[in-house]
N, C-alpha and C positions, 0 to 999 in steps of 0.2 A: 504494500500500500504506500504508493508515494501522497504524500501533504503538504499541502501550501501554507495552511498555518495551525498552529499551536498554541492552542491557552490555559495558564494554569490559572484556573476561576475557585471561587469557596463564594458558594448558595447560602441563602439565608433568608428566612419570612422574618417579617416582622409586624407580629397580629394578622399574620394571614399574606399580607405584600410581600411579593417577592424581593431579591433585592442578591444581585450577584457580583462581586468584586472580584475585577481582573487584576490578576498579578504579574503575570506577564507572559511575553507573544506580543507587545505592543510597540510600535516604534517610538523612538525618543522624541519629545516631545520640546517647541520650542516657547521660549516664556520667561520673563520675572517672576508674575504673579499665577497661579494657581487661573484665575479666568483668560490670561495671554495664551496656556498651556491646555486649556478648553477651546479656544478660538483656533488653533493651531490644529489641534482633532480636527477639529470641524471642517474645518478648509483643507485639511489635507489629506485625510485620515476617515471619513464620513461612513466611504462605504464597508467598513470594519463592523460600525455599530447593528448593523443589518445582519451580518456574521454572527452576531455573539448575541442577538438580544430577539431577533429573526426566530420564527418557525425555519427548518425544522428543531434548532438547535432551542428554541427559545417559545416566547407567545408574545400574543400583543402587550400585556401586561408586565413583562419585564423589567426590572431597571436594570441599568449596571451603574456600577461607581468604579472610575478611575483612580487610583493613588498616586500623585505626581510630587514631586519636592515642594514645602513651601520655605519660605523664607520669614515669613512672620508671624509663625502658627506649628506646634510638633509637628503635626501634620499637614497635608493637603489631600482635597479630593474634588474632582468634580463629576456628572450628573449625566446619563444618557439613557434616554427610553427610548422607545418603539417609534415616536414621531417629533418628539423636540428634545432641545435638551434644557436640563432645568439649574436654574441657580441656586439654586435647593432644595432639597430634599429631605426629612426629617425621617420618616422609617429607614432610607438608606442610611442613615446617619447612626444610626440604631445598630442596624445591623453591620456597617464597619466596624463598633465599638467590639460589638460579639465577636467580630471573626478576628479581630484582633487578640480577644482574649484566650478564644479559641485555639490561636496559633501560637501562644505565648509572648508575643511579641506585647502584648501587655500584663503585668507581674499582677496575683494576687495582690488586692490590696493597695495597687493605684487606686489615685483618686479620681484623677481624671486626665482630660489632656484638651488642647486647644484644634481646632480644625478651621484652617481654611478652606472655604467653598467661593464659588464665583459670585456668591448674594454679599459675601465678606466672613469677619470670621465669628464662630460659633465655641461656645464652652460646654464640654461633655461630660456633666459627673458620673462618678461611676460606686456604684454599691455592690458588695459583695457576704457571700452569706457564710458563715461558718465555715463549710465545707471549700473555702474559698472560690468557688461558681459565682460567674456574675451574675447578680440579680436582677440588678436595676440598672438602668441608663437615663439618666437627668439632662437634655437636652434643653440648653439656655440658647435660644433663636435669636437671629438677625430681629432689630428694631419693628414692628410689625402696627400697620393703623388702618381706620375703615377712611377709605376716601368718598361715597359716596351713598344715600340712604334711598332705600324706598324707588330703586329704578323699573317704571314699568317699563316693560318687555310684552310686547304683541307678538304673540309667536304665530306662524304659517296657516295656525287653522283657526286666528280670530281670536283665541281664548288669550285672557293677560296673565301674566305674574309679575311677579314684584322682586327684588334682586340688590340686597347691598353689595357693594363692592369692598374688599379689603383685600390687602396684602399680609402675606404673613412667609413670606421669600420667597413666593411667586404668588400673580395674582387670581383670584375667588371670586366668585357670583353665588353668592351665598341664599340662598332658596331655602321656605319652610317647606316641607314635602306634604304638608298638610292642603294647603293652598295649589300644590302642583299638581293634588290626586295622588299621590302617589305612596304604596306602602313599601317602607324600609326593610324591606326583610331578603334571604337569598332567591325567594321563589319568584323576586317581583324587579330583580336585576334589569333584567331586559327592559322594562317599558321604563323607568327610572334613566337607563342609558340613553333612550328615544327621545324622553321629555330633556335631559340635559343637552344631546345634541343642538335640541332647538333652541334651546334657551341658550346657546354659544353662540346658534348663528342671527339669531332674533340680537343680539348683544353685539355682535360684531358691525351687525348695520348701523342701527342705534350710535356707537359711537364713532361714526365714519362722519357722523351730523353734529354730532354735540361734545365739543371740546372740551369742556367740563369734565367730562368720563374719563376715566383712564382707559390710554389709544393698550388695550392689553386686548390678546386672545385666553381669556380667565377660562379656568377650569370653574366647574359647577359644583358646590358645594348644600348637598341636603341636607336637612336637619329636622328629626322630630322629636322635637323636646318632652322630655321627664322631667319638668319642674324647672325652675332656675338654670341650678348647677348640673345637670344633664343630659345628654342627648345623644340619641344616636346620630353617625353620620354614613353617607352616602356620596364621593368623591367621583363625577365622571369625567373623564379625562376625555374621550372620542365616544365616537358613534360604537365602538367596539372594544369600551376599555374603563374600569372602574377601579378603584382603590377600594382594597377585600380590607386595608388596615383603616381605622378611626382618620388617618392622613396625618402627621407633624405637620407640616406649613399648613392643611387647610384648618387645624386645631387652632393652629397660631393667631390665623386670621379670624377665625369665632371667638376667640378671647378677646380682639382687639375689639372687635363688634358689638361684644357685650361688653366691654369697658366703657366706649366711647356709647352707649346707648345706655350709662348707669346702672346696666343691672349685673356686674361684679367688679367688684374693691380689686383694688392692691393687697395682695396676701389670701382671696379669698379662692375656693378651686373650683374644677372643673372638671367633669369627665366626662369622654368622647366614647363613645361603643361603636362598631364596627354592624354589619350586616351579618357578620359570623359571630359576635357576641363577647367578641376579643376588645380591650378598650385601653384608653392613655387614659393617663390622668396629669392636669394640667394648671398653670397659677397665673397668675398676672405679678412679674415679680418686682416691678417698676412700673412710673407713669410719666411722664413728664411732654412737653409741647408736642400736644398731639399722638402721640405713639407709645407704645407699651410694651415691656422687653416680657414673652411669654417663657417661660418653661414647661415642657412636654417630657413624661416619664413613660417610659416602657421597657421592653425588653424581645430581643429575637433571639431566635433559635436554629440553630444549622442544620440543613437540608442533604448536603453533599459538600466533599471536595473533588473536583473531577479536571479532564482536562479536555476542554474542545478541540477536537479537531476539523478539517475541511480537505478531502482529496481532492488533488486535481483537476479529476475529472466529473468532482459533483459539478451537477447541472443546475443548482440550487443552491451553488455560492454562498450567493449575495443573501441568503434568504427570502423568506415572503411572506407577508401577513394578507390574510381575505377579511374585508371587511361585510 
């Protein structure tokens, strides 16, 4: 069997998201910063991510994270899915922590360590239990705010909804699911994926007209509230692609929403549930001019370490996803 390429990857969910970290098979990357070294992939390097994150090797739901040198952070890493690539990520961020611990390359009983991403940089506590296994991972995000309230959205078949926008290191259209029709649960995936598609591109018109909005392609963010402090959530990314975890950045961005709409403090929590019943739990750990520095806790678990390969003569490369 002759092979073109070679990856040595460590799989990982975290609350159900997948989340795969390439170690190497990668070409050298060029960069100061952690997002130079992303931009550098990208333009040079693109059709790699179709390789590794692609059917057959992969799904649409995928992420990879990249390890690249940083210079102002222990670490560095940056963000690649199936159709963009992201400036953040909080379950991948999860699950580096894991695979790092995994690999030894983090010692019982660290505390944490710093990470550069392309949103900027991120503090990762880390908690560990007796048996020295990590337990926990305390995820302190990028600055995170609601920039917009109450956006109605005419979607395709006439019917409205209603849509905050917030950042929480990539941008949210934050949806009640109650209001969308829609029930949060695995059996009800599908028309959940339907209704967010539209509500991306009902969104995407919308602000082609109105300057005011953030000029963003927002993922959609469901929620059906259990009282105050929590909620299920329902993250759809495409027309063929959902976040199975509660989401780090789209948590972020919920925190920031209900800060900046009064209904939770500084110090007060939060928890996020997933559609599989798996959940973060989450703080407002700061406030100040406008924005709110959130903290996101969880923890992943390993799946595989394996190594991908690709023959020469596969006809299916590049990969393919069907939508």
């Amino acid at each position: 069997m002759r092979t073109t390429h070679a990856f040595s990857v460590i799989d990982s969910h975290t609350a159900g998201h997948p989340t795969r970290v390439i170690f190497s098979g990668l070409p050298a990357l060029k960069g100061e910063t952690v997002k130079d070294q992303r931009d550098d992939f990208r333009g040079r390097h693109d059709h790699l991510r179709g390789l590794l994150l692609h059917e057959p090797r992969g799904h649409a739901a995928m992420v990879g994270l990249i390890p690249v040198p940083a210079r102002v952070a222990d670490y560095g890493a940056f963000f690649i899915s199936s159709y963009i690539y992201l400036d953040m990520c909080g379950h991948a961020t999860i699950g580096l922590a894991k695979t790092l611990a995994a690999t030894g390359q983090l010692q019982s009983g660290t505390p944490g360590f710093s990470l550069e991403t392309p949103a900027g940089i991120v503090d990762v506590g880390l908690r560990w239990n007796a048996d020295g296994e990590l337990q926990t991972v305390h995820l302190t995000n990028v600055a995170s705010h609601l920039a917009a309230r109450d956006v109605a959205l005419t979607l395709a078949d006439g019917t409205t909804v209603h849509a905050d926008l917030a950042y929480g290191g990539i941008w949210y259209a934050i949806v009640d699911a109650k209001e969308a029709g829609l029930i949060l649960d695995p059996d009800h995936v599908g028309a959940a994926m339907q209704s967010g598609q539209a509500i991306k591109t009902a969104y995407k018109a919308l602000a082609k007209i109105r300057a005011d909005l953030p000029q963003a392609d927002p993922s959609v963010l469901f929620v059906a509230e259990n009282g105050a402090a929590e909620a299920r959530h329902l993250v759809v990314l495409a027309s063929n692609k959902f976040d199975r975890s509660p989401c780090g950045t789209g948590t972020s961005a919920r925190l920031a929403q209900l800060h900046a709409r009064g209904r939770l403090g500084v110090g007060e929590t939060y928890k996020a549930k997933s559609v599989l019943g798996t959940s973060f739990d989450a703080v407002v750990v700061s406030a100040a001019d406008g924005k709110i520095t959130p903290r996101i806790s969880g923890i992943a678990h390993i799946s595989a370490f394996s190594t991908i390969v690709c023959e020469g003569s596969d006809p299916l490369a590049p990969g393919f996803l069907c939508r």
